[in-house]
ChimeraX commands (.cxc) that place a marker at each C-alpha (Angstrom):
marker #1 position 0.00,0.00,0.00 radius 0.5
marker #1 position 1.76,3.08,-0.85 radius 0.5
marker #1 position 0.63,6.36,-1.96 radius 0.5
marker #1 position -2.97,7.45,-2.80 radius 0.5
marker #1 position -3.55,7.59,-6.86 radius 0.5
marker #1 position -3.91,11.33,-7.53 radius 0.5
marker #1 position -2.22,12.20,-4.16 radius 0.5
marker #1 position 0.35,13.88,-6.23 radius 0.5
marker #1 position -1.77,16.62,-7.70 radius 0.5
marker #1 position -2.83,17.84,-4.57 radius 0.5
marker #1 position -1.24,20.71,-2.80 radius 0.5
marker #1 position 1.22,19.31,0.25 radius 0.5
marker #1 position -1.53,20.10,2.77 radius 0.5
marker #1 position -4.06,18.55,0.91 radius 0.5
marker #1 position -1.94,15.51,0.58 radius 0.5
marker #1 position -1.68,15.13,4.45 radius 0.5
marker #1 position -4.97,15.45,4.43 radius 0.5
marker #1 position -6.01,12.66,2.13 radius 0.5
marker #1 position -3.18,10.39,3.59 radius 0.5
marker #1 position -5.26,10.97,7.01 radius 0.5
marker #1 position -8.48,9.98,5.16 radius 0.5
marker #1 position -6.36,6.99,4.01 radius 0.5
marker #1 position -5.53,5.81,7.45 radius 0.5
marker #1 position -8.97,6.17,8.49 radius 0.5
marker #1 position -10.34,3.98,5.77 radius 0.5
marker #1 position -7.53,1.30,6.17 radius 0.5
marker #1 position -8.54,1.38,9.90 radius 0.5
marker #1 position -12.44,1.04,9.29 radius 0.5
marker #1 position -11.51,-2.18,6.75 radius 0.5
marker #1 position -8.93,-3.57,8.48 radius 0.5
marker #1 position -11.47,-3.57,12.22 radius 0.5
marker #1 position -14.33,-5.41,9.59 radius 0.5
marker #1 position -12.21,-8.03,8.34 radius 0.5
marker #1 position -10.61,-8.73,11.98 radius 0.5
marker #1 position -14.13,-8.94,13.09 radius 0.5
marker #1 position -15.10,-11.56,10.32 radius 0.5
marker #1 position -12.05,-13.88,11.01 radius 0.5
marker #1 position -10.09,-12.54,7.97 radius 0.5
marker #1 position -6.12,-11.98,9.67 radius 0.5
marker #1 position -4.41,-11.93,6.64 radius 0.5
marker #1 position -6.13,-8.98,4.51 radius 0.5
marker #1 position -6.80,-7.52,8.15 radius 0.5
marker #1 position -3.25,-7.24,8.72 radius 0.5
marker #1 position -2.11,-5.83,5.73 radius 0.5
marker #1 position -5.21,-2.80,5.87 radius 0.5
marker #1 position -3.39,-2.31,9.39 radius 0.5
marker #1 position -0.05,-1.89,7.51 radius 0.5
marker #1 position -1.92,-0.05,4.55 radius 0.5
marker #1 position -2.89,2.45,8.05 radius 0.5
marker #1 position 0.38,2.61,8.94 radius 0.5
marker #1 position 1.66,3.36,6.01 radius 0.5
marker #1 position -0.63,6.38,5.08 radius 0.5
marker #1 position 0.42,7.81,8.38 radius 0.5
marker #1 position 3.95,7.52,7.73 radius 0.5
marker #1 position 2.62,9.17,4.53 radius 0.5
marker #1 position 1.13,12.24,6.16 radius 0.5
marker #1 position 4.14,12.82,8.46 radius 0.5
marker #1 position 6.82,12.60,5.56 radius 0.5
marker #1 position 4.96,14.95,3.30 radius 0.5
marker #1 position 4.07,17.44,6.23 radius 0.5
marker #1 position 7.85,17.06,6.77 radius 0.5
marker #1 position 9.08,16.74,3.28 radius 0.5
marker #1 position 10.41,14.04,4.02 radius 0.5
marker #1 position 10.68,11.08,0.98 radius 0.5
marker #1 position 7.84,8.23,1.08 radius 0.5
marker #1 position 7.15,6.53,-1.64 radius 0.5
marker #1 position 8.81,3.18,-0.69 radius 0.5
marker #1 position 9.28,1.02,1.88 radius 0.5
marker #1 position 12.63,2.00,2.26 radius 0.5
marker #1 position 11.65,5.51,3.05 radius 0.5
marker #1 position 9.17,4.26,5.70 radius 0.5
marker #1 position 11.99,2.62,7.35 radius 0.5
marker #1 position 13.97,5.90,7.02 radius 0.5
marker #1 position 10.90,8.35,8.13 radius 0.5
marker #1 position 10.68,5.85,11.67 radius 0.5
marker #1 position 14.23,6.03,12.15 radius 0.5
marker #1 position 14.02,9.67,12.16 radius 0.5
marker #1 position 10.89,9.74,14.09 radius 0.5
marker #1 position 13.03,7.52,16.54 radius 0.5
marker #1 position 15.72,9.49,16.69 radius 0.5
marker #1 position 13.87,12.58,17.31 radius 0.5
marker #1 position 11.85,11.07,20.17 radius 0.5
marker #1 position 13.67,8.36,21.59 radius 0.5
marker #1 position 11.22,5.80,21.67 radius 0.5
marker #1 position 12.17,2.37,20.96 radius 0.5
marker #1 position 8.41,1.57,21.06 radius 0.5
marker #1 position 8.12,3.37,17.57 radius 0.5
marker #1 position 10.50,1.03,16.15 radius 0.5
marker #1 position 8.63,-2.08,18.22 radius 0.5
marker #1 position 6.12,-0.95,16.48 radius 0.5
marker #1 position 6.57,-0.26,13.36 radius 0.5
marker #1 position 8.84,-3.99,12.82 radius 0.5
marker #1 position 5.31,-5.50,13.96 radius 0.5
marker #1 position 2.86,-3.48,11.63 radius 0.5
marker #1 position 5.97,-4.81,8.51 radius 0.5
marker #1 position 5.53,-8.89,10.39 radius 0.5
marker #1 position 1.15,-8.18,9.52 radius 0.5
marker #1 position 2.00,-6.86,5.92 radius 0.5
marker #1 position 4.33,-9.92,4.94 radius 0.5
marker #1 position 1.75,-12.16,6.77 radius 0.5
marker #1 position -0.64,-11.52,3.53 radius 0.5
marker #1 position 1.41,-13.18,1.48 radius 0.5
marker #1 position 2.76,-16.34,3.67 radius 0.5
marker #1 position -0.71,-16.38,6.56 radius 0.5
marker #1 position 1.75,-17.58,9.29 radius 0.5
marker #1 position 0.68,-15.96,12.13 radius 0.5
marker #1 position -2.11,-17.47,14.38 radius 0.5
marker #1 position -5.30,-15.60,16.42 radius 0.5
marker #1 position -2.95,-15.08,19.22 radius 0.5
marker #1 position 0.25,-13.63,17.33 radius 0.5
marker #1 position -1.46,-12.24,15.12 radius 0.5
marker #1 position -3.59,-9.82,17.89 radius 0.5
marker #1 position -0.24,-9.05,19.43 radius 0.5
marker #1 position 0.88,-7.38,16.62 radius 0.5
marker #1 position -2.33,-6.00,15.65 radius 0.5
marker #1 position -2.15,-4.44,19.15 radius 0.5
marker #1 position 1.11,-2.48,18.02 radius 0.5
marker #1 position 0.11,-1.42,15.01 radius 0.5
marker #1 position -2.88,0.07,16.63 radius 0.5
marker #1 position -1.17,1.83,19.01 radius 0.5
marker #1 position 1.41,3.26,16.18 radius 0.5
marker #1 position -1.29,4.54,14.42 radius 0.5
marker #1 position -2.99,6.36,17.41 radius 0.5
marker link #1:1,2 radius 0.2
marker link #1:2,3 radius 0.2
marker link #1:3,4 radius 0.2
marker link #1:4,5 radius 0.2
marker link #1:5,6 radius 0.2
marker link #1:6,7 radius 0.2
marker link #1:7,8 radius 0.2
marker link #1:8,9 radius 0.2
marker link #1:9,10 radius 0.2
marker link #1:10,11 radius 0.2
marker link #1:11,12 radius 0.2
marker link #1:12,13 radius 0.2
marker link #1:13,14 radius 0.2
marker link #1:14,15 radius 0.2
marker link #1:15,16 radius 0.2
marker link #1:16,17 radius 0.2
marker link #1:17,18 radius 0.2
marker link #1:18,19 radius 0.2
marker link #1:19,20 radius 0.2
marker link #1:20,21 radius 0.2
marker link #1:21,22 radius 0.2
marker link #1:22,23 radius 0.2
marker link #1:23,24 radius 0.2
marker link #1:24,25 radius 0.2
marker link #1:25,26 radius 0.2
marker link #1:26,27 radius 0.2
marker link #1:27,28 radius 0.2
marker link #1:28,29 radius 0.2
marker link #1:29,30 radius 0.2
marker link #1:30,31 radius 0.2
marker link #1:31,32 radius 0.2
marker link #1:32,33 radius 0.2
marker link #1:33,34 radius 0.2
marker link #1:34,35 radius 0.2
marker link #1:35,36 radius 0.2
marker link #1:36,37 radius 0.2
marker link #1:37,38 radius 0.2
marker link #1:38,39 radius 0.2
marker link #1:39,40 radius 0.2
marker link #1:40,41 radius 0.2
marker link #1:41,42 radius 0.2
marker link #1:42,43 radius 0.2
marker link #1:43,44 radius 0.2
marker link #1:44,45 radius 0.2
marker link #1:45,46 radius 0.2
marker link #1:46,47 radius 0.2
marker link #1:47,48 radius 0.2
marker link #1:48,49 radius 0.2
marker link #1:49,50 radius 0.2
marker link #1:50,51 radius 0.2
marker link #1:51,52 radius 0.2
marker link #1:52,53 radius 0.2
marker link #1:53,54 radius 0.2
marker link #1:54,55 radius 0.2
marker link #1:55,56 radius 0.2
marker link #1:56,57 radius 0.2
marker link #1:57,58 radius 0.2
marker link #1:58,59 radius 0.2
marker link #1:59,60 radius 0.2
marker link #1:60,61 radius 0.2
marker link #1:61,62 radius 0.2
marker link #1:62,63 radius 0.2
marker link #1:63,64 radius 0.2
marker link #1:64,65 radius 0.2
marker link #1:65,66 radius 0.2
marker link #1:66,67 radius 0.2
marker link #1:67,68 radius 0.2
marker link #1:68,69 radius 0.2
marker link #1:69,70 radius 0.2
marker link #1:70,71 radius 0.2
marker link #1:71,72 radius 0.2
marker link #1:72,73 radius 0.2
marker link #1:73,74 radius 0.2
marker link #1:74,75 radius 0.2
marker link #1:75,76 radius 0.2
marker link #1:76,77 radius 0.2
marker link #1:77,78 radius 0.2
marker link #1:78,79 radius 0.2
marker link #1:79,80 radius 0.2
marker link #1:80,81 radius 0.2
marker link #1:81,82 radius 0.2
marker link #1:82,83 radius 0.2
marker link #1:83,84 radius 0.2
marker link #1:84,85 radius 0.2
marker link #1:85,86 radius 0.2
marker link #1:86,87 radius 0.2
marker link #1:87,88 radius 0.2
marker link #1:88,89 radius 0.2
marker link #1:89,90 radius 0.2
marker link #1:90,91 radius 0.2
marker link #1:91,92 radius 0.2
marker link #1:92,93 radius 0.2
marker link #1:93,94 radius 0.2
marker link #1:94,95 radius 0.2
marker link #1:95,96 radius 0.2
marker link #1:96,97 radius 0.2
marker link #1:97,98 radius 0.2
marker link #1:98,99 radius 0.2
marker link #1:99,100 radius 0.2
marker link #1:100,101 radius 0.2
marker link #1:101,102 radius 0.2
marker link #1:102,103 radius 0.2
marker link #1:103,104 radius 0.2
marker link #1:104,105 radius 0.2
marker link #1:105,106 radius 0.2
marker link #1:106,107 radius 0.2
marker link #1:107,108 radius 0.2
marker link #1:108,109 radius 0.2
marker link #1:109,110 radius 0.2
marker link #1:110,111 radius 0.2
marker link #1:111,112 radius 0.2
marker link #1:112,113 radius 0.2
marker link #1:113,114 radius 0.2
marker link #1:114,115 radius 0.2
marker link #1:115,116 radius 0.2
marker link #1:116,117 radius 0.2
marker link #1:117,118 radius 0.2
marker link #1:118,119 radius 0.2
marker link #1:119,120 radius 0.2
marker link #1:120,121 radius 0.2
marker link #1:121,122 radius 0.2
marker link #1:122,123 radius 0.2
view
């Protein structure tokens, strides 16, 4: 999940704006497929909120983040800034839910563990 189609023709607050939206709809999709039993595309809607939010603080920031790469780079900075390992905690968690979408290896109980993180990342 990476940047919104059109996001680019919107003016830099705009952007953050519609990266917020983003996160918001990830989050809505990602509760209603938890709540049916559906881990795998739940987990990577988590990441897909995670990732708009990285989204919206890089471009507030101008910051680069239109890979994974740069999402690893705009944490580390966040890090850095902060000091909080829990960001990094975090954010290696919300990654473990976006790979599980392709290989489904987490059970209920992992999975909610990490679900848990991402959630709080994305508060």
């Amino acid at each position: 999940m990476s940047n919104s189609a059109g996001a680019e023709r919107l003016d830099p607050p705009q952007r953050v704006e519609a990266y917020l939206a983003l996160r918001e709809k990830y989050l809505r999709e990602a509760e209603e497929l938890y709540a049916r039993g559906d881990l795998a595309q739940a987990g990577e809607k988590y990441w897909g909120a995670v990732a708009a939010l990285l989204n919206a603080i890089a471009e507030k920031r101008g910051w680069e983040h239109y890979s994974h790469k740069d999402y690893n780079a705009v944490v580390g900075r966040l890090y850095k800034e902060s000091g909080d390992k829990e960001l990094l905690t975090a954010f290696g968690m919300a990654e473990r839910l976006h790979a599980n979408l392709r290989h489904n290896f987490m059970d209920k109980e992992i999975f909610e563990a990490h679900r848990e993180e991402a959630l709080k990342l994305v508060d």
